[in-house]
C-alpha positions as semicolon CSV with decimal commas, in nm:
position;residue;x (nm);y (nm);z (nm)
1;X;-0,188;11,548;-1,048
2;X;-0,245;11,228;-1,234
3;X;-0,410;11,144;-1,547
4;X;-0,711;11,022;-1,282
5;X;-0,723;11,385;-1,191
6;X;-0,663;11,268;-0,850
7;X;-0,350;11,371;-0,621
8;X;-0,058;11,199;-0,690
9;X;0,058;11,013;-0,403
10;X;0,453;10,976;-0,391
11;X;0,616;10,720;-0,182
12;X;1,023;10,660;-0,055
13;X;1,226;10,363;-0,225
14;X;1,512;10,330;0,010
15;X;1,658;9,999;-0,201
16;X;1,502;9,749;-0,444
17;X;1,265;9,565;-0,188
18;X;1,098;9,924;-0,083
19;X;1,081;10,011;-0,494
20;X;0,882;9,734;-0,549
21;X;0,663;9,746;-0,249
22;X;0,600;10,077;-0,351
23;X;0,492;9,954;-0,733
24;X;0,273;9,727;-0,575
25;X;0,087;9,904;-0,354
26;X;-0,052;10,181;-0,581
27;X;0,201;10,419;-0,585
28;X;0,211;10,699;-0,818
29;X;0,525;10,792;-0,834
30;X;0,842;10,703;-0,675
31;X;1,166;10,882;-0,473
32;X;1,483;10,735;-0,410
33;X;1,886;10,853;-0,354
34;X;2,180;10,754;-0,557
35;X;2,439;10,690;-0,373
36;X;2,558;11,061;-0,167
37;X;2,436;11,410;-0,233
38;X;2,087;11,315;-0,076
39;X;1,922;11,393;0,265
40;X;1,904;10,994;0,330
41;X;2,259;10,930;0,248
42;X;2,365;10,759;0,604
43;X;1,980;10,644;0,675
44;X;1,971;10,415;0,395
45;X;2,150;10,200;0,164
46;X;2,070;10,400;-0,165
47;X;2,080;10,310;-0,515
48;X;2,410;10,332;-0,760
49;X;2,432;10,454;-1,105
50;X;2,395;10,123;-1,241
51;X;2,041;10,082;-1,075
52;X;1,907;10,396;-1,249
53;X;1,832;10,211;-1,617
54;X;1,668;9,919;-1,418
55;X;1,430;10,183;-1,145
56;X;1,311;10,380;-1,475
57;X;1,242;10,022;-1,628
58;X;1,010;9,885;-1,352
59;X;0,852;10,221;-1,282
60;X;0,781;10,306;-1,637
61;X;0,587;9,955;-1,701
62;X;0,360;10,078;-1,425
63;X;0,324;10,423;-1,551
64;X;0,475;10,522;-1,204
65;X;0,700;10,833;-1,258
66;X;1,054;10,829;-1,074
67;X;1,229;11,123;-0,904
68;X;1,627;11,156;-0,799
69;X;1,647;11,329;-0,484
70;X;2,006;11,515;-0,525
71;X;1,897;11,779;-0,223
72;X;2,163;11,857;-0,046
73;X;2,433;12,112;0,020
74;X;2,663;12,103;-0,310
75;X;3,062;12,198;-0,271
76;X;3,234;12,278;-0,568
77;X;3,443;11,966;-0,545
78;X;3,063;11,778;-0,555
79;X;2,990;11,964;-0,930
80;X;3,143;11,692;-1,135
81;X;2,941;11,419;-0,947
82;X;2,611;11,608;-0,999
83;X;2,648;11,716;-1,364
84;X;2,704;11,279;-1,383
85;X;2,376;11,234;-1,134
86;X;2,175;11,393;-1,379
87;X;2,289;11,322;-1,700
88;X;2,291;10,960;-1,573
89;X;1,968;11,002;-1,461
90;X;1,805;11,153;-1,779
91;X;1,970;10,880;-2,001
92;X;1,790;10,612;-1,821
93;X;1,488;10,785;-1,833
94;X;1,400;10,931;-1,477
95;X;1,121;11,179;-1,474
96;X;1,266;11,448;-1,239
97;X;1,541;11,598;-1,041
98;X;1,445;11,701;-0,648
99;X;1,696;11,952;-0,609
100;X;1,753;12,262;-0,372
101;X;2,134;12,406;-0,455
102;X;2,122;12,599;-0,800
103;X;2,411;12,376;-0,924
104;X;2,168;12,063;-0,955
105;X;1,890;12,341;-1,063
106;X;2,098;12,432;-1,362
107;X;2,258;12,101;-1,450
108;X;1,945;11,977;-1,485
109;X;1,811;12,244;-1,676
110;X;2,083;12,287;-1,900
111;X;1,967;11,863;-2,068
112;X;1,597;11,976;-2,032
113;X;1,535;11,763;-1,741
114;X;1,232;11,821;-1,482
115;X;1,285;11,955;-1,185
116;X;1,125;11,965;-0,878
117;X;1,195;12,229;-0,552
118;X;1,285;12,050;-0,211
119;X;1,171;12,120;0,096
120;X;1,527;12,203;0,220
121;X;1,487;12,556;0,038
122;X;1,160;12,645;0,243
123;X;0,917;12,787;0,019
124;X;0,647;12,936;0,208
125;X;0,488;13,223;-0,030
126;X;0,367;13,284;-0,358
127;X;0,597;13,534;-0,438
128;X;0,898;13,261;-0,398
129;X;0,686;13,014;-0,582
130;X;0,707;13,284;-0,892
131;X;1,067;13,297;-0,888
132;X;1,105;12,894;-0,811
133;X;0,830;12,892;-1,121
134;X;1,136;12,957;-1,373
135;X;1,318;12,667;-1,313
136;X;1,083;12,427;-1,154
137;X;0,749;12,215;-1,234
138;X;0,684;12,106;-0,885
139;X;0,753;12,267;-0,578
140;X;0,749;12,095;-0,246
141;X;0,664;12,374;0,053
142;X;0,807;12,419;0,387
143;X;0,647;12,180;0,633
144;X;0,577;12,451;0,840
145;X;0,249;12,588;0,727
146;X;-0,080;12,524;0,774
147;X;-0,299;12,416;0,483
148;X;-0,487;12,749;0,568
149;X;-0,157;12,899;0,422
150;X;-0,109;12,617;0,168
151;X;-0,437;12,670;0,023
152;X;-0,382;13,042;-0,013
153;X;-0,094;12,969;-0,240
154;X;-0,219;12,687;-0,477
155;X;-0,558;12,952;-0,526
156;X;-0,278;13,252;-0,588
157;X;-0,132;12,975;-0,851
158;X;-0,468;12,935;-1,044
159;X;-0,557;13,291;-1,015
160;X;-0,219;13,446;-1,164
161;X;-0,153;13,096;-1,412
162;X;0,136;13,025;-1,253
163;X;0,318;12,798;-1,481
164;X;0,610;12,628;-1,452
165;X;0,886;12,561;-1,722
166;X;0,670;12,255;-1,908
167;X;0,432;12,535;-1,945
168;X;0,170;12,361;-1,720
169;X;0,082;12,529;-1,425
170;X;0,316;12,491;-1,127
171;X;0,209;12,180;-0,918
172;X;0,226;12,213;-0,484
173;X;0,381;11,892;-0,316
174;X;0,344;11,869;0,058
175;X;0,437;11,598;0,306
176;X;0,190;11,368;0,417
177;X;0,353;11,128;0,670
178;X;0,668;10,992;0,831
179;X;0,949;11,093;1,042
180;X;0,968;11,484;1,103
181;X;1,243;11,689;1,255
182;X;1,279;11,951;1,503
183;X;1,436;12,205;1,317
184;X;1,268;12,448;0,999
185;X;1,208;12,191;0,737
186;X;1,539;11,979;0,847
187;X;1,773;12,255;0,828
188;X;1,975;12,137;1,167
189;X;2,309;12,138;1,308
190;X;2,311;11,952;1,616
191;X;2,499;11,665;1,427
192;X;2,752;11,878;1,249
193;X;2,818;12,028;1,590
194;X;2,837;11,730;1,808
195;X;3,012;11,478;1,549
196;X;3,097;11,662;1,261
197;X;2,849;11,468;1,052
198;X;2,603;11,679;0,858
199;X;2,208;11,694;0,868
200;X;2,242;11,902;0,549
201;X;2,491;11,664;0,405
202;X;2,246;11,327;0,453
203;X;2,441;11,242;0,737
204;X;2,221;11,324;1,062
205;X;2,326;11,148;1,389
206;X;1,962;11,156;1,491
207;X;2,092;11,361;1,790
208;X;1,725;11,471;1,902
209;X;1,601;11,106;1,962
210;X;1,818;11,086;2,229
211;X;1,735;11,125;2,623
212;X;1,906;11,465;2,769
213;X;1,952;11,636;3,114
214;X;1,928;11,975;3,189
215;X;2,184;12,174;3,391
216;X;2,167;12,479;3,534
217;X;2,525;12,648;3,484
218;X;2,495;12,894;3,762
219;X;2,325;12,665;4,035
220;X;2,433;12,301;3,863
221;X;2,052;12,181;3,922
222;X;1,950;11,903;3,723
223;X;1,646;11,819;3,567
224;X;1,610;11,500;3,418
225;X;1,374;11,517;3,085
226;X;1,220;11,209;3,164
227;X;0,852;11,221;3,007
228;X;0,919;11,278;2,644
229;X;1,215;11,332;2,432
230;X;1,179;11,701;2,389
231;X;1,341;11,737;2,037
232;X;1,212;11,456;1,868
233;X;0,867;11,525;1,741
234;X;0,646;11,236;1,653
235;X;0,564;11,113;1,323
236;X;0,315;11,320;1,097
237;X;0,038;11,146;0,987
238;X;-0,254;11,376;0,814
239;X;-0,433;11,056;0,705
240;X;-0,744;11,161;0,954
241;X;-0,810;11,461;0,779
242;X;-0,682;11,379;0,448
243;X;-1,051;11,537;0,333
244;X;-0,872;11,883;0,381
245;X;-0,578;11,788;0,267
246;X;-0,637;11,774;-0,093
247;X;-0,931;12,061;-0,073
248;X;-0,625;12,270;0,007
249;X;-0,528;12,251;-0,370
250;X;-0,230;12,013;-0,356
251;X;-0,131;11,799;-0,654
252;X;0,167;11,541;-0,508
253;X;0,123;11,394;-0,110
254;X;0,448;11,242;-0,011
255;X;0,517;11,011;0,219
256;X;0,826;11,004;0,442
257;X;1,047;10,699;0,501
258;X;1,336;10,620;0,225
259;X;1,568;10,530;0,541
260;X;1,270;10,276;0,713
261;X;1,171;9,885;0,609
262;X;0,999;9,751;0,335
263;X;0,688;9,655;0,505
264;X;0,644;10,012;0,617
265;X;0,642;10,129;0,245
266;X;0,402;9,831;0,176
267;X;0,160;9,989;0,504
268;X;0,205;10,354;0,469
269;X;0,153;10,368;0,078
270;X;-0,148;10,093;0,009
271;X;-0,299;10,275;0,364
272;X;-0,274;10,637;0,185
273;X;-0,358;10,462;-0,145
274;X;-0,690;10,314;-0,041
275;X;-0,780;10,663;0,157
276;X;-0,710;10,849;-0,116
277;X;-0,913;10,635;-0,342
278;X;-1,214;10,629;-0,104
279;X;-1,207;10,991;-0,066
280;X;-1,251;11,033;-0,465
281;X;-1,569;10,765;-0,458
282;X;-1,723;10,928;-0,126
283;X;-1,668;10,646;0,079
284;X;-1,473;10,841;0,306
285;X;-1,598;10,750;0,666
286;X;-1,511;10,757;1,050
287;X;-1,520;10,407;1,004
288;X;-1,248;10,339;0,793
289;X;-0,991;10,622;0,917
290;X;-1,019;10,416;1,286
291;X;-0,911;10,087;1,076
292;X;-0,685;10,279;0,858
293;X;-0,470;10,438;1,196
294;X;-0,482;10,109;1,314
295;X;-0,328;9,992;1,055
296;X;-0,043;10,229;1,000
297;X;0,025;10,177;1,452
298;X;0,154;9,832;1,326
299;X;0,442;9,968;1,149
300;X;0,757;10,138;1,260
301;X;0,635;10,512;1,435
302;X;0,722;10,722;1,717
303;X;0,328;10,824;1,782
304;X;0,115;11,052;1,548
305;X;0,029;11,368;1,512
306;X;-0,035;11,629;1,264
307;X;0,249;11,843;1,184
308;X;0,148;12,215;1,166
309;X;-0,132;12,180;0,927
310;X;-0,382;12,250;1,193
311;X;-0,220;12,540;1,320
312;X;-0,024;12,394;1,643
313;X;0,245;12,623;1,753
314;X;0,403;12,393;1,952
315;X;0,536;11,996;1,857
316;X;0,375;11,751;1,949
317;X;0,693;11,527;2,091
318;X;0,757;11,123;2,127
319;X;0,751;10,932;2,462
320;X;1,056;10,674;2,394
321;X;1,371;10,666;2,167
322;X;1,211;10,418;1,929
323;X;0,932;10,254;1,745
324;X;0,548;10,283;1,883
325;X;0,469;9,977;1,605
326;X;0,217;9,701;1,781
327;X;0,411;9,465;1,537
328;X;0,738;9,306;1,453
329;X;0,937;9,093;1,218
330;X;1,161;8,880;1,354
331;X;1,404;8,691;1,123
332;X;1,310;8,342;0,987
333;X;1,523;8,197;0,707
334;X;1,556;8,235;0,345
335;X;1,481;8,081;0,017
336;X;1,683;7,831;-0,125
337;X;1,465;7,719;-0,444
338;X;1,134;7,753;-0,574
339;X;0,958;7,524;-0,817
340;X;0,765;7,724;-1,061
341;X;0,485;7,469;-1,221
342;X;0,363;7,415;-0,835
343;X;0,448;7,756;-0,724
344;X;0,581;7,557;-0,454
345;X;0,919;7,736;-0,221
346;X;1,190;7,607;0,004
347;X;1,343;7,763;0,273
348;X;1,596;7,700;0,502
349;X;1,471;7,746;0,865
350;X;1,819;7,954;1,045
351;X;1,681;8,120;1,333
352;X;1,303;8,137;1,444
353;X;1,015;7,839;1,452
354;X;0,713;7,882;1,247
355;X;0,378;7,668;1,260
356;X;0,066;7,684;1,096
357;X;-0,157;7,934;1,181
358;X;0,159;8,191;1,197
359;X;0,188;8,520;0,985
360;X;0,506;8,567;0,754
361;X;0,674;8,840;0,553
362;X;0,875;8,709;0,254
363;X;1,095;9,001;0,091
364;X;1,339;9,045;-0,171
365;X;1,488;9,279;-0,424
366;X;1,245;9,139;-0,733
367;X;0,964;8,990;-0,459
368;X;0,914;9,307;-0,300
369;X;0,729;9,234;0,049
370;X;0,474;8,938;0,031
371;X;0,246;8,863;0,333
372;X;0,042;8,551;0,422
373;X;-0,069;8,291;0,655
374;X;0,053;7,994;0,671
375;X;-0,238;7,752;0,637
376;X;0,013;7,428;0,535
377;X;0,345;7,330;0,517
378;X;0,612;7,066;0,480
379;X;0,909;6,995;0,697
380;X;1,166;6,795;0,574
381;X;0,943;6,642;0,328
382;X;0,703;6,554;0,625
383;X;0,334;6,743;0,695
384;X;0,391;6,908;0,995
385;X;0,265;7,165;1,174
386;X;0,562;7,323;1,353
387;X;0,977;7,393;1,193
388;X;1,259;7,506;1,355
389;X;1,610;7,558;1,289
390;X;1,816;7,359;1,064
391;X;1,481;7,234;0,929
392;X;1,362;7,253;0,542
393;X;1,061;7,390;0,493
394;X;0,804;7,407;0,191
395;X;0,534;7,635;0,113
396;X;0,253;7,683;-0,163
397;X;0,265;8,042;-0,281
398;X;0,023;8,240;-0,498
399;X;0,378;8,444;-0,598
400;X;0,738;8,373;-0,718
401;X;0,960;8,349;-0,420
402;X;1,391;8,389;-0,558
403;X;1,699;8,211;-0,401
404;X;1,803;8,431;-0,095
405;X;1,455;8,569;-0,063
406;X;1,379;8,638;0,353
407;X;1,129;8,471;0,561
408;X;0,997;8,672;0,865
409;X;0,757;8,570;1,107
410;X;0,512;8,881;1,198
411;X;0,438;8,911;1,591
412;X;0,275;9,117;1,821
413;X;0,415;9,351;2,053
């Protein structure tokens, strides 16, 4: 729970460029992977040691808190790189370890650092929420329940004074949207089975996103799947009903997506920001959830729906392989200088036309993601309304644009 005494809403940093879109758009804390020993380790490009000093830096200046997700399946031969993760970690200052093996647990314990339960170890009672209660501060529950059940358990919390190691009481984080899986709370195999490559691990071939037939072993009949892709459920989204949501007692809502682009961190966290927000102020309408889904179509998912929160029994699975998103970026140019007393920046055109009248994404490690319309320009020191490739182009910014910064042109799909 924040200082506010609002939830805390908790969004994925996949690299620099998602960090800072996150900072940006009203996050209030932060989750990210160094380098393995996370469940994003193949989906992403993840942060190294070195980053860790320069994440708490940022974060802290914001009052954002930061958490190291080090979730995965530990080996013994993995001990001497977490005990390194976490001393590392509270060095620089990070608020919290997500963990779910007992090695991280205790490594993190043993310097006095926070930690918080993952998902991966399925917590789905009270009962376990006492015992997790010893070690942990926050604990994030299996996506399987409804709120019904989630709401039982944050009331058992109050009623017994559950508290958790910092002697506050023990704080329920549930996910709020993004990319789900078939299996209980990602605990799958298909990958390890097929290619070797762990789910458990952070290395998930993404297996159930693919297109299957069905054969009958004793007849050979076929049967061509060919309406949805059975296994791979669409995205959560519990934005449309994030009213009961947070009645159900929950302090942290996180939001899926460390392995997915910056401009979906920008969407998905200043779209659960503002919600959020206009819950609290009771300016929560019809209205504004129909602009708000909107919204979050024009970003990278495979359709919507709302986990088992409602009480479904069954998924709720995707139509195509990919991305539903009624928008796209398409590849521009990048920066090449930027003049700071007329917050004026040149790029070099490499790929795609822009004119006036277009909208752009500019994004970058320190930038973040910046989007505007272009409303003027110059083109090889000329006003004109169109450039294309090989040109120069110049535009007035309200924000610092950095050499190698990337221009994208926003279209419609």
């Amino acid at each position: 729970m924040t200082p506010s005494g609002k939830i805390e809403l908790m969004a994925p940093a996949g690299n620099f460029e998602s960090l800072q879109a996150a900072l940006d758009n009203g996050a209030d804390s932060v989750y990210f992977g160094v380098e393995q020993l996370n469940m994003r380790a193949r989906a992403t490009i993840n942060f190294t040691l070195e980053d860790l000093p320069e994440i708490a830096k940022r974060c802290k200046a914001q009052k954002v808190r930061t958490y190291l997700t080090l979730n995965t399946i530990i080996y013994d031969h993995d001990l001497y790189v977490v005990k390194t993760l976490v001393s590392k970690a509270k060095d620089a200052g990070i608020t919290a370890v997500i963990a779910s093996d007992q090695a991280v647990i205790a490594s993190a314990r043993a310097i006095g650092m926070e930690v918080h339960i993952s998902t991966q170890l399925n917590v789905t009672n009270v009962e376990t929420v006492k015992f997790y209660s010893l070690f942990a501060d926050t604990i994030v529950l299996s996506r399987e329940l409804s709120l019904r059940q989630v709401k039982k358990i944050t009331e058992q919390i109050e009623k017994e004074q559950i508290k958790g190691p910092s002697g506050n009481l023990v704080e329920i984080e549930i996910f709020g949207h993004g990319a789900l899986c078939m299996a209980v709370s990602g605990k799958c195999y298909l990958s390890l089975h097929s290619h070797n490559s762990s789910a458990n691990r952070g290395a998930c071939k993404q297996n159930c996103r693919k297109k299957y037939t069905v054969i009958d072993q004793e007849s050979g009949f076929e049967i061509e799947i060919d309406n949805e892709y059975m296994m791979s459920p669409k995205d959560l989204c519990t934005l449309d009903f994030l009213d009961q949501v947070i009645d159900s007692g929950i302090k942290v809502l996180k939001l899926e997506g460390r392995g997915r682009a910056p401009e979906y961190v920008v969407m998905v966290t200043k779209t659960y920001r503002e919600a959020i927000d206009s819950f609290y102020n009771g300016t929560f309408t019809k209205e504004k959830i129909n602009q708000w889904m909107e919204d979050l179509s024009t970003v990278y998912n495979r359709g919507f729906w709302s986990g088992y929160y409602l009480g479904q029994k069954l998924g709720e699975w995707s139509a195509n392989p990919g991305s539903n998103a009624t928008q796209k970026k398409v590849y521009v140019g990048k920066g090449v200088h930027f003049f700071p007393k007329t917050n004026i920046a040149e790029f070099k055109i490499e790929a795609y036309d822009i004119k006036i009248g277009d909208k752009i994404m500019i994004t970058g490690p320190t930038t973040g993601v910046q989007e505007l319309v272009i409303n003027e320009m110059l083109v090889n020191d000329n006003r004109l309304e169109k450039a294309s490739k090989g040109d120069s182009c110049t535009l007035k910014l309200p924000f610092r644009v950095r050499n190698s910064d990337k221009l994208y042109k926003i279209v419609e799909q």
